[in-house]
Backbone bond lengths (Angstrom), bond angles and torsions (degrees), N, CA, C in turn:
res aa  C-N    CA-C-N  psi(-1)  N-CA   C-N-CA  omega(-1)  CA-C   N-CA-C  phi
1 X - - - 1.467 - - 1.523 109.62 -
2 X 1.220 114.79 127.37 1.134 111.33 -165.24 2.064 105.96 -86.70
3 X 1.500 109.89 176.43 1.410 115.12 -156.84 2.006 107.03 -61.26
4 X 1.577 97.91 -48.92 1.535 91.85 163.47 1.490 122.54 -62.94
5 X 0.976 120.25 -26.56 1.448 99.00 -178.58 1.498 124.82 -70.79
6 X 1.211 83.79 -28.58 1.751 99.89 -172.99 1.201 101.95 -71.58
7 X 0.991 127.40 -34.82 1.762 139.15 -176.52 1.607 106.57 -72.85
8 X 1.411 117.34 -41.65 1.409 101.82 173.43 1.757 97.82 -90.98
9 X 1.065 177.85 22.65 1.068 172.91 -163.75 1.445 94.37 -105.96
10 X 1.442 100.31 -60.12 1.474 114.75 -165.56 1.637 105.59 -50.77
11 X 1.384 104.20 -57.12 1.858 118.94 168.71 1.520 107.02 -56.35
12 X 1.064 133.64 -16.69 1.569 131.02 151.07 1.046 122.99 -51.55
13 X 1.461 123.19 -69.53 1.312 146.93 164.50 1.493 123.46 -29.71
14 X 1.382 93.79 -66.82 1.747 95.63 160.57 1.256 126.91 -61.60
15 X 1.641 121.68 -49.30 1.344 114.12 170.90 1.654 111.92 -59.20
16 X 1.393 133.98 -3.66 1.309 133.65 170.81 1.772 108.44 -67.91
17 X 1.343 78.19 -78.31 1.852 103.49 164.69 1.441 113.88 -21.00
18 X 1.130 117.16 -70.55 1.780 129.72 176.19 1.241 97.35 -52.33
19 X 1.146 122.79 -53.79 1.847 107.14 -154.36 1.610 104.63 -80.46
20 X 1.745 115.64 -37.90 1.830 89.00 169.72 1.376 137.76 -84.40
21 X 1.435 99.07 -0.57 1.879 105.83 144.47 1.366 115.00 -56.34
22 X 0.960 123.50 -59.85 1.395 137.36 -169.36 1.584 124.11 -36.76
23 X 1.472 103.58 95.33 1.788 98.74 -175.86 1.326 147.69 -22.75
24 X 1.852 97.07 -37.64 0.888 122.70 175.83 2.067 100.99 -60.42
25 X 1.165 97.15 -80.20 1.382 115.72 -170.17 1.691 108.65 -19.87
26 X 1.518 91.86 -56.95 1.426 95.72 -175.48 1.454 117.99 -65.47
27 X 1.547 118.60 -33.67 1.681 115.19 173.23 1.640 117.32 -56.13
28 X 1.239 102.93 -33.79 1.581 116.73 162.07 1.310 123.77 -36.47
29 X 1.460 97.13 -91.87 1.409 122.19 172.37 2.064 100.53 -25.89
30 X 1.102 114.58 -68.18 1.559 132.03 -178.33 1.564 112.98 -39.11
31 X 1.689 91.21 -36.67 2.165 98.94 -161.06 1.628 91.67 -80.36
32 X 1.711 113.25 -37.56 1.285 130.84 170.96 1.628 120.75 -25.26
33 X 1.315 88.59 -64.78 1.740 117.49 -165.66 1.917 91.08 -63.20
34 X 1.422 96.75 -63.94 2.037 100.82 -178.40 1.552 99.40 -45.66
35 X 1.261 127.93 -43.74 1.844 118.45 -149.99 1.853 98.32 -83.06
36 X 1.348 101.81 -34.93 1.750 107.65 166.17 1.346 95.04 -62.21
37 X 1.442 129.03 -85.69 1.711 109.25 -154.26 1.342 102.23 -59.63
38 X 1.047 147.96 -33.32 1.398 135.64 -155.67 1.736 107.75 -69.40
39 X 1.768 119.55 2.33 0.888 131.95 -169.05 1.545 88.83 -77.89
40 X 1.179 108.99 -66.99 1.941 121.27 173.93 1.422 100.87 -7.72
41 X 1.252 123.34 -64.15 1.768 141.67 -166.43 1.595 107.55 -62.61
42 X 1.282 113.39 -55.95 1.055 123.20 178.21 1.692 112.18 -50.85
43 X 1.190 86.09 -59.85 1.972 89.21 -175.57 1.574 116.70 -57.64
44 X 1.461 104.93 -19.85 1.570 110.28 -174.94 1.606 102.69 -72.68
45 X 1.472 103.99 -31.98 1.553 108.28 -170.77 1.572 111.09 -94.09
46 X 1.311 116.82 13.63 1.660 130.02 175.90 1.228 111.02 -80.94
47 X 1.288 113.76 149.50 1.546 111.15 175.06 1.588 116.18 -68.96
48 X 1.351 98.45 143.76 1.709 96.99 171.42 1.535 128.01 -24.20
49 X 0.785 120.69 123.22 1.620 143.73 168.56 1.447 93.49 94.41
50 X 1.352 148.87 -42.39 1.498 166.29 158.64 1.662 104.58 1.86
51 X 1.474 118.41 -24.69 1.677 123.49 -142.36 1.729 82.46 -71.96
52 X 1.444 115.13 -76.75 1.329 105.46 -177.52 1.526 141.84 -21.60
53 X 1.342 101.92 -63.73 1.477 116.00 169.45 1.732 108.67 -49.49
54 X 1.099 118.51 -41.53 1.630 124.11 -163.45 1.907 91.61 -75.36
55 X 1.458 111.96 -53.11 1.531 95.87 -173.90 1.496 113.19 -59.71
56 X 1.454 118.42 -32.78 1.526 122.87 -169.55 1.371 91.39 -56.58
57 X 1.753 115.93 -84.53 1.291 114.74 -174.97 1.385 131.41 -24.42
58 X 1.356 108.83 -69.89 1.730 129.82 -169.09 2.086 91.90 -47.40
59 X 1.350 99.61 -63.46 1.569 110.06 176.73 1.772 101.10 -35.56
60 X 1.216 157.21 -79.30 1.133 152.75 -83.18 1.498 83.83 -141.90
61 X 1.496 123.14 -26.33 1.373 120.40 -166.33 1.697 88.83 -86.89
62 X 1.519 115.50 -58.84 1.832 102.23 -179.47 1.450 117.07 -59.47
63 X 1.397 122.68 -41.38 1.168 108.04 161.07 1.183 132.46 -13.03
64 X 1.707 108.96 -73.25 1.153 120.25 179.38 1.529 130.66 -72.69
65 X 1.027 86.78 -20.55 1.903 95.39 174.82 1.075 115.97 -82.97
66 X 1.262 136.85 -49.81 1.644 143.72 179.97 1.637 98.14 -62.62
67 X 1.277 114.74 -27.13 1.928 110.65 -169.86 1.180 95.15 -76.06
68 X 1.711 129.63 -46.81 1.588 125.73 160.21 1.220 118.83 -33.39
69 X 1.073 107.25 -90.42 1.708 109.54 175.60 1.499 115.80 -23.40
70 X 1.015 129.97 -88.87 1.462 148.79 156.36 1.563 90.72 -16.69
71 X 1.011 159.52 -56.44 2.092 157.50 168.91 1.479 82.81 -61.42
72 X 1.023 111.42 -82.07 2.035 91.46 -167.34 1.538 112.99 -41.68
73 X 1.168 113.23 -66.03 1.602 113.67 -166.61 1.414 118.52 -48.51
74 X 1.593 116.86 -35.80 1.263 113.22 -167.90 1.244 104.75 -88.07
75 X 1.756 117.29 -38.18 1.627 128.19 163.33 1.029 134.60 -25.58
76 X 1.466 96.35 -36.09 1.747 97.74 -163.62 1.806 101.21 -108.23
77 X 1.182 100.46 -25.25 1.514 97.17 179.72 2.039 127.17 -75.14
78 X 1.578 89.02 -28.15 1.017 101.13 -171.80 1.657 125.29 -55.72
79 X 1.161 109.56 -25.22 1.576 120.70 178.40 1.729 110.73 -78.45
80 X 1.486 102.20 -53.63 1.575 120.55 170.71 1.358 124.15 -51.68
81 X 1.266 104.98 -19.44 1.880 113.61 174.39 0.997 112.58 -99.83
82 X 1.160 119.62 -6.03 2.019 124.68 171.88 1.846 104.86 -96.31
83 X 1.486 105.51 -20.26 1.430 112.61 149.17 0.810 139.47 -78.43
84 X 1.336 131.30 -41.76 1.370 129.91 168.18 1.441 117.58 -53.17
85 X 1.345 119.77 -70.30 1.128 120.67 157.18 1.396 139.25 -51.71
86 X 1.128 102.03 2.34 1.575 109.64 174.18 1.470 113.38 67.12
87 X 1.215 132.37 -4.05 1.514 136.55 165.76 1.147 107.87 -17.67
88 X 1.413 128.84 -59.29 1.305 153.29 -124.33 1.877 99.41 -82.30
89 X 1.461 107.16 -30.32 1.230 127.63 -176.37 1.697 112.20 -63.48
90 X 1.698 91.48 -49.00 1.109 105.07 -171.66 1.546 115.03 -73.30
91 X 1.631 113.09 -29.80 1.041 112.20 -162.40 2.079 125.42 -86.30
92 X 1.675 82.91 -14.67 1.633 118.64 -152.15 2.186 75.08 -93.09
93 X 0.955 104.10 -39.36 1.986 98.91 179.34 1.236 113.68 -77.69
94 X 1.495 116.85 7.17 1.317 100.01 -175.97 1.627 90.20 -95.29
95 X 1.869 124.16 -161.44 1.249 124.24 177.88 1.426 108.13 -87.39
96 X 1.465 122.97 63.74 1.622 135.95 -167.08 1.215 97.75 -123.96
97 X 1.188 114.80 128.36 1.871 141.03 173.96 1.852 97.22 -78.68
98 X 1.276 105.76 145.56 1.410 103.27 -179.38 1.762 101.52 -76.22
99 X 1.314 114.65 -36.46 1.389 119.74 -178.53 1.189 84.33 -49.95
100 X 1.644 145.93 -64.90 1.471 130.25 -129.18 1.757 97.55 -85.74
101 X 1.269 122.74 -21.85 1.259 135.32 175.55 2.008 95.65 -51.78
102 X 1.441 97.80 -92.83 1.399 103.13 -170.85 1.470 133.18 -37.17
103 X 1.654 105.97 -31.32 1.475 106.51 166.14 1.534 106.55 -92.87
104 X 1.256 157.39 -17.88 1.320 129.80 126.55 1.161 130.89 -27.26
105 X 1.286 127.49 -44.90 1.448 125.38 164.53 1.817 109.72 -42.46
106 X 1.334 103.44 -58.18 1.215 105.52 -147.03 1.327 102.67 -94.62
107 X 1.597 139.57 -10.37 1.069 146.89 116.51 2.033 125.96 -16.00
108 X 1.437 111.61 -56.48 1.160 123.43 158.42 2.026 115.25 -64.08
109 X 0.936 89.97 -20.81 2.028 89.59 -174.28 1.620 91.52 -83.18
110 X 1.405 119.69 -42.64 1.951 123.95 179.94 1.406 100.32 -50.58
111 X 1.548 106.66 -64.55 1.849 100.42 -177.35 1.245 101.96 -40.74
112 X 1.234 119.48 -82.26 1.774 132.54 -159.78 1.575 101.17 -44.32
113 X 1.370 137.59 -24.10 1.531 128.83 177.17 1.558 96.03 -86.53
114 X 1.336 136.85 -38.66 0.725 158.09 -170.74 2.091 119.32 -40.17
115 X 1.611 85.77 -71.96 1.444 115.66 161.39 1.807 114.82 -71.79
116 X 0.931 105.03 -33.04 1.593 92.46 164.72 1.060 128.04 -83.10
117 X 2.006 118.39 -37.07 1.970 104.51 159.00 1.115 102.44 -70.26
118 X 1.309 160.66 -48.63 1.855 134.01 169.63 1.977 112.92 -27.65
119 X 1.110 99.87 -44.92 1.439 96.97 -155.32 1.695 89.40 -75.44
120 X 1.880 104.94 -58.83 1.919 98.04 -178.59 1.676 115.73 -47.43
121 X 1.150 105.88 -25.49 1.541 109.67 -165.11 1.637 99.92 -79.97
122 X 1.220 116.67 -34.13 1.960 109.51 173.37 1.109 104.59 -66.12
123 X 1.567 126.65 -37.31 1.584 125.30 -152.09 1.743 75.34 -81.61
124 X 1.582 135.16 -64.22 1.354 117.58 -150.21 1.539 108.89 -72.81
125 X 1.172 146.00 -11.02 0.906 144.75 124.67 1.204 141.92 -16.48
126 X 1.319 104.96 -45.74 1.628 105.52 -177.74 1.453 89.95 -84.08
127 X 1.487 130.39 -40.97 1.550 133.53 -171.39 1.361 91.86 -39.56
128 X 1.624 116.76 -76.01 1.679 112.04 -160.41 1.434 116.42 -66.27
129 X 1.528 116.45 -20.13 1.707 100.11 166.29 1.182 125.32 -77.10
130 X 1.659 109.00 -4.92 1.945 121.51 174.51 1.827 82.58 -68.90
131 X 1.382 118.14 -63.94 1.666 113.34 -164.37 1.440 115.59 -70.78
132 X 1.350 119.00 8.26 0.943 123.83 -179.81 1.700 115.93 77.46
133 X 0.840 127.48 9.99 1.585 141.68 -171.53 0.974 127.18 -50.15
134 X 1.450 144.49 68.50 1.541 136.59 167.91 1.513 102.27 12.89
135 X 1.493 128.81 137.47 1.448 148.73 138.17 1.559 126.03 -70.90
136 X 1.375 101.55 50.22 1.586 109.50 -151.65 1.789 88.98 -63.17
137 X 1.317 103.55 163.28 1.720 122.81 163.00 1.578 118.70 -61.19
138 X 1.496 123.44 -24.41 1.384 130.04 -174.71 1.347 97.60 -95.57
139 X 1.592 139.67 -19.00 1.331 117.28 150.17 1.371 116.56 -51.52
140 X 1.534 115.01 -45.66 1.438 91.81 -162.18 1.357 108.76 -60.44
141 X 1.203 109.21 -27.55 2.123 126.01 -151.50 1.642 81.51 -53.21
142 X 1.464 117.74 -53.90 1.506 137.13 -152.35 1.579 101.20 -49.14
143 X 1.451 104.77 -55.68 1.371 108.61 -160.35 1.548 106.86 -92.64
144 X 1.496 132.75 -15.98 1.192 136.08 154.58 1.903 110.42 -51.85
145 X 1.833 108.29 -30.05 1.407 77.63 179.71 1.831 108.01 -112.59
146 X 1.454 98.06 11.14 1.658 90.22 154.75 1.507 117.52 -66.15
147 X 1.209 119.62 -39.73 1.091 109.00 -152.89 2.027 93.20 -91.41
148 X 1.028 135.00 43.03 1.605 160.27 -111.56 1.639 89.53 -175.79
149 X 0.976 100.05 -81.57 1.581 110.82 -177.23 1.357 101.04 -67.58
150 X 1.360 150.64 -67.92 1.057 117.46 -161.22 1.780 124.27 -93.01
151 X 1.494 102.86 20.87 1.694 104.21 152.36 1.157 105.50 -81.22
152 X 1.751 140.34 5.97 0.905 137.84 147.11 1.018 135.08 -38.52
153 X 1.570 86.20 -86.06 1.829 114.55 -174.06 1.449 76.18 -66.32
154 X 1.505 143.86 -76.04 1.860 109.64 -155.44 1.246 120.58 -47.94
155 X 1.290 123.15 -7.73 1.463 106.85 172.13 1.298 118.28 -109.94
156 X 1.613 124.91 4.24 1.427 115.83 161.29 1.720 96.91 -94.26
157 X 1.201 119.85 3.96 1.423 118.26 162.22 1.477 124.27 -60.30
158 X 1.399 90.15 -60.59 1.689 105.99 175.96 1.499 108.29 -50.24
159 X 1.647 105.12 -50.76 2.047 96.91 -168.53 0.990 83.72 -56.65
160 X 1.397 149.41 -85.34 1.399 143.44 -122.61 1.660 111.32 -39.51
161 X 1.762 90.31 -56.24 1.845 117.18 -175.60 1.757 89.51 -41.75
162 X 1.426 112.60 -35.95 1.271 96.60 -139.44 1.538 126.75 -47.58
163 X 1.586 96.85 -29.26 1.510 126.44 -146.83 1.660 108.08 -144.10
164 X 1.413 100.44 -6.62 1.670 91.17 -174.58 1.896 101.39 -143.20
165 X 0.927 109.43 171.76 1.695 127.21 -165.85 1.562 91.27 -67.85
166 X 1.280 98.61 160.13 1.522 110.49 -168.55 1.884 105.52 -80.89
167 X 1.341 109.34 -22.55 1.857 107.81 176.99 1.546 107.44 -73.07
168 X 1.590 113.50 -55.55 1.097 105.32 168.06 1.455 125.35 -46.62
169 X 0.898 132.80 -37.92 1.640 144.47 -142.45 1.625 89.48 -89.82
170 X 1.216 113.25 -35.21 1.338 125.79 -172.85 1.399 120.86 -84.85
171 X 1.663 102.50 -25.34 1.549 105.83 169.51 1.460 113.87 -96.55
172 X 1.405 124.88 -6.20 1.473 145.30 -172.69 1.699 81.61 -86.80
173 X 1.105 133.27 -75.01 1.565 119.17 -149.34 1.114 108.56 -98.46
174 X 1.571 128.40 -0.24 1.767 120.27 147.88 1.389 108.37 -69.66
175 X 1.450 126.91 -19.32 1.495 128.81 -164.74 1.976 105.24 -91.66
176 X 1.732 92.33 -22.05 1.583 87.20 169.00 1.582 103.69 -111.68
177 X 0.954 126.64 10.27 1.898 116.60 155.25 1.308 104.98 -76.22
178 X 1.504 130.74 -34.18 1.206 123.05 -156.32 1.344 108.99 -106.63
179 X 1.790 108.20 -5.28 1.653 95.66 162.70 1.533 116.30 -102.65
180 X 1.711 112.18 -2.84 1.514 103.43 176.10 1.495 114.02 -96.62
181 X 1.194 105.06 10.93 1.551 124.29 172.79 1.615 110.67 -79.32
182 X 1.559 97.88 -36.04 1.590 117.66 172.85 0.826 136.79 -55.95
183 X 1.849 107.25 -50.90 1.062 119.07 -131.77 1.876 92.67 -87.85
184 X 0.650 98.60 -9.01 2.354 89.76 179.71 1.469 84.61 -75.09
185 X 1.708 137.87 -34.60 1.285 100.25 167.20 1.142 160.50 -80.03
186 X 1.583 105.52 -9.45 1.513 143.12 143.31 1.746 103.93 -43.58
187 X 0.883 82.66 -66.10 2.180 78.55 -176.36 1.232 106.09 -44.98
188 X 1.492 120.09 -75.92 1.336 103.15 164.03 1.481 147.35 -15.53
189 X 1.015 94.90 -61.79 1.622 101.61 175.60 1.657 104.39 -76.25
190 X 1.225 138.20 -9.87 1.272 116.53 172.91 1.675 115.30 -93.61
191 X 1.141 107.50 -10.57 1.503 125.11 172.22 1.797 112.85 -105.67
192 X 1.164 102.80 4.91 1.468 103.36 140.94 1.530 149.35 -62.54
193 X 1.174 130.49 122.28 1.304 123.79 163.42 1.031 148.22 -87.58
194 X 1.561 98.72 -2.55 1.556 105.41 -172.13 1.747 107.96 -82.16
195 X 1.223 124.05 148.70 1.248 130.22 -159.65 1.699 105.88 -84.19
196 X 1.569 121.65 -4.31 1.263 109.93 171.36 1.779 110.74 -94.66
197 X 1.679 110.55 10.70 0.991 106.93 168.01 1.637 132.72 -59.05
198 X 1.425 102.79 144.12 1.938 110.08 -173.45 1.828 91.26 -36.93
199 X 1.125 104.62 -62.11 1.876 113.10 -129.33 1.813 101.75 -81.05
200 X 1.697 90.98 -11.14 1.861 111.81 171.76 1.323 119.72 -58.78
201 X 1.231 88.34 -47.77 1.534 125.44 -150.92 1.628 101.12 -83.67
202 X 1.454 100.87 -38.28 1.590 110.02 178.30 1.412 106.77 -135.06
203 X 1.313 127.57 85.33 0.933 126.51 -171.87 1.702 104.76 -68.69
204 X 1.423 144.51 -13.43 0.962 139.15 -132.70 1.518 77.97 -99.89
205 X 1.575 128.99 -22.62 1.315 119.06 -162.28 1.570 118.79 -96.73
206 X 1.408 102.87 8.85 1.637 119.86 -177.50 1.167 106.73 -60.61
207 X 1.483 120.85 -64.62 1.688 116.67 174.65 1.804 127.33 -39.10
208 X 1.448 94.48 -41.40 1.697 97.02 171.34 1.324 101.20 -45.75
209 X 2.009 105.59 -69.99 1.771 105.42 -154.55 1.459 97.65 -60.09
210 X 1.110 142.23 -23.99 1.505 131.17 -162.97 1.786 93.22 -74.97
211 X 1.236 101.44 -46.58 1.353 77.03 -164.03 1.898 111.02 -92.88
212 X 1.090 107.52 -4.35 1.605 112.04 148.49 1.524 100.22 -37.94
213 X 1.102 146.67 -86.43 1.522 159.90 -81.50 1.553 75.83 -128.99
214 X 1.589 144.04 -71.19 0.974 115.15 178.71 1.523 158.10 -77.47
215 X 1.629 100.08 15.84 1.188 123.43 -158.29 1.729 96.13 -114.40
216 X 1.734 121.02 -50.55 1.235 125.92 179.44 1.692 92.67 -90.99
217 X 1.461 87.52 133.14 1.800 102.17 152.15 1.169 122.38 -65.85
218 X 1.599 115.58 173.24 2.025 110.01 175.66 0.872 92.05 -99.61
219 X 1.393 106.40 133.97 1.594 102.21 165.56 1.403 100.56 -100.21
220 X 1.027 132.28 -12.89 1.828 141.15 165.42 1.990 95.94 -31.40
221 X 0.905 110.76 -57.39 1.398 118.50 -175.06 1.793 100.76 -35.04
222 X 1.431 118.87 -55.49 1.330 126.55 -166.02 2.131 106.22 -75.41
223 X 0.891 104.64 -11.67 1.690 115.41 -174.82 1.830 99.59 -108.27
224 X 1.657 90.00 95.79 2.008 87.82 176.13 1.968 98.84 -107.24
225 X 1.238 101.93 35.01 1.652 98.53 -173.85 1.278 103.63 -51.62
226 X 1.325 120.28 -35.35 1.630 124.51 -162.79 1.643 102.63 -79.07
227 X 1.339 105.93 -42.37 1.518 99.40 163.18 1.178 134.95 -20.40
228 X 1.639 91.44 -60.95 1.964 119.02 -174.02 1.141 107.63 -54.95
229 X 1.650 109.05 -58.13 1.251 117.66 178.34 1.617 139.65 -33.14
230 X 1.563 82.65 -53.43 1.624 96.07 179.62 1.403 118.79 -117.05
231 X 1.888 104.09 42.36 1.261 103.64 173.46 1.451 135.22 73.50
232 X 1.256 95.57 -13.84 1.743 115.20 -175.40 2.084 109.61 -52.85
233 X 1.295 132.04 148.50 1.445 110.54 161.47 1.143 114.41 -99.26
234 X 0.946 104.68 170.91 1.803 127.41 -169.78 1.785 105.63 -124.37
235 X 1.516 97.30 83.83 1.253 101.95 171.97 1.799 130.27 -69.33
236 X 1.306 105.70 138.89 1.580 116.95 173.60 1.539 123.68 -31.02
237 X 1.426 106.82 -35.79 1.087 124.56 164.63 1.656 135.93 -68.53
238 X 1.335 103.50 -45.40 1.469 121.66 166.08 1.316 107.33 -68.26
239 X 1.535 131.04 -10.20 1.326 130.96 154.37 1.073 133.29 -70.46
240 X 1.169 100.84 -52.32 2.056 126.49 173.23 1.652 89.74 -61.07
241 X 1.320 138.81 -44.77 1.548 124.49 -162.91 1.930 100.96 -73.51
242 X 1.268 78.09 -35.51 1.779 78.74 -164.65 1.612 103.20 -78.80
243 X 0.861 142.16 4.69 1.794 162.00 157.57 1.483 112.49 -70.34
244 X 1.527 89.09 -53.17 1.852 97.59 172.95 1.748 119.18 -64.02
245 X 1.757 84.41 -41.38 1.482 85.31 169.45 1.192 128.34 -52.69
246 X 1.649 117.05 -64.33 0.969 123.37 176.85 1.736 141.21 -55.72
247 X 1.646 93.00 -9.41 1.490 124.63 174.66 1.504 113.57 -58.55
248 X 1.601 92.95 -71.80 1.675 120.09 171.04 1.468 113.14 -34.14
249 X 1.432 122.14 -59.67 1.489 126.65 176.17 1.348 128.78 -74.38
250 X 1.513 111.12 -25.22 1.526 111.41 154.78 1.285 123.59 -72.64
251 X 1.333 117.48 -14.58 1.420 122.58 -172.66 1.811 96.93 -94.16
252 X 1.089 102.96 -22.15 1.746 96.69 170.81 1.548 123.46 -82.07
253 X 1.391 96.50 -29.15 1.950 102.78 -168.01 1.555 87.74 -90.77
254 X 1.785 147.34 -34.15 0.762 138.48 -177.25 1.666 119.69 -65.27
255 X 1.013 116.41 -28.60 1.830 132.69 169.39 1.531 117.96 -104.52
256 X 1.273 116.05 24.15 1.394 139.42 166.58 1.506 91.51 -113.84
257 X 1.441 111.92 -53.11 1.733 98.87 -164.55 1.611 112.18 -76.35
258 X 1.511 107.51 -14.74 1.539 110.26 177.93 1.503 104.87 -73.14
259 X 1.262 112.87 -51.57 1.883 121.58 -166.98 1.916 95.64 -51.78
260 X 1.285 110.29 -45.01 1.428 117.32 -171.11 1.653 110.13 -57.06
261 X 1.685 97.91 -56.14 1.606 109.73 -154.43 1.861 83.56 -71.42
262 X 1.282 125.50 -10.13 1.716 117.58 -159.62 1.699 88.38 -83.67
263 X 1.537 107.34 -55.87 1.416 97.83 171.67 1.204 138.51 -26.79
264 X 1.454 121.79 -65.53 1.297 152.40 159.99 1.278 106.76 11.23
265 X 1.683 130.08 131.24 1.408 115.14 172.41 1.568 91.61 -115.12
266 X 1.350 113.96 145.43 1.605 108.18 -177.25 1.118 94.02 -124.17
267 X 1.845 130.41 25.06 1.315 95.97 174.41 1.507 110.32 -111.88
């Protein structure tokens, strides 16, 4: 293993270490565990035959939401706590590249998403073998590309940290989960024809959505619930693309957050 690697591994490790101490982390992890069983409750209160569909869904929807949260929370703090405490001093004098800093960070945020879909994924598991639930193959596909999407959002987490306060940073990358969540509905509507369309109607607002659409990724791509739903498959391939996708854009916000954090004056 060569000298950088070992050097960010190590900054993995610790950023692992830190985060399941971390109060936060653990209230998570906990609200996690309740929003999975509370699926149990839900399905009891579903309409007849409904129970299945409600655990799949409800399951795949906390999944994915708590893994957000949990990418913001740990994202944004993680840079700011090597500031506060001044770590950062200590750590930046040793023979450490700031590049090797930031992808250790964000290397350590993969484990930590990592270990928590293992852990949600036993707990939702056991839920659907309580309902009796097929272990179909397009669950797994499902949750292989949540966790797709949120090496995302952790890495427009990190730029944010890179350069700005941890509230902002936190309202900056809930504000881009929730517009690339959008944005296939923006496309839509700009490739609409019907005349009660938004962007018809106001043409002045076309340039925004256009450039909405090329600036945020879809994250629609990573959510095949509707798939499940309606039977649709979820090819091997449409996995591997959406990987690439998600490759491409981490590989941009991750060398955005290095050029930034290199700037940085910490003294």
């Amino acid at each position: 293993m060569s000298a950088a690697l070992r050097r960010i591994r190590i900054i993995a490790m610790n950023t692992f270490r830190e985060a399941t101490r971390n109060r936060a982390f653990i209230a998570l992890m906990i609200a996690s565990l309740a929003l999975i069983l509370s699926s149990l409750l839900l399905a009891e209160l579903a309409v007849l035959g409904q129970e299945q569909r409600i655990v799949q869904n409800f399951g795949l929807f906390f999944i994915s939401l708590m893994g957000v949260i949990i990418s913001v929370t740990i994202g944004v703090i993680l840079v700011h706590k090597e500031l506060e405490r001044k770590t950062i001093y200590t750590v930046l004098a040793r023979p450490l590249h700031r590049w090797e800093f930031i992808l250790g960070k964000y290397a350590g945020m993969l484990l930590i998403l990592l270990v928590e879909m293992v852990f949600l994924t036993v707990i939702w598991f056991g839920v659907l073998w309580v309902h009796s639930v097929p272990l179909q193959e397009v669950l797994g596909k499902a949750l292989v590309l949540i966790f797709a999407e949120l090496t995302v959002v952790s890495a427009v987490a990190l730029f944010f940290s890179s350069f700005s306060t941890p509230i902002l940073s936190g309202v900056l990358t809930l504000a881009f989960f929730v517009s690339g969540r959008v944005v296939y509905l923006i496309e839509e509507m700009l490739h609409s024809t019907a005349r009660g369309g938004l962007f018809n109607q106001a043409p002045l607002l076309r340039p925004f959505g256009e450039a909405l659409t090329r600036v945020f990724p879809d994250l629609s791509v990573f959510n095949v619930t509707r798939e499940i739903l309606m039977g649709k498959e979820v090819t091997n391939l449409f996995v591997l693309e959406a990987y690439a996708y998600a490759g491409c854009y981490v590989a941009v916000m991750l060398v955005a957050a290095i050029l930034f954090f290199r700037r940085r004056d910490f003294i």
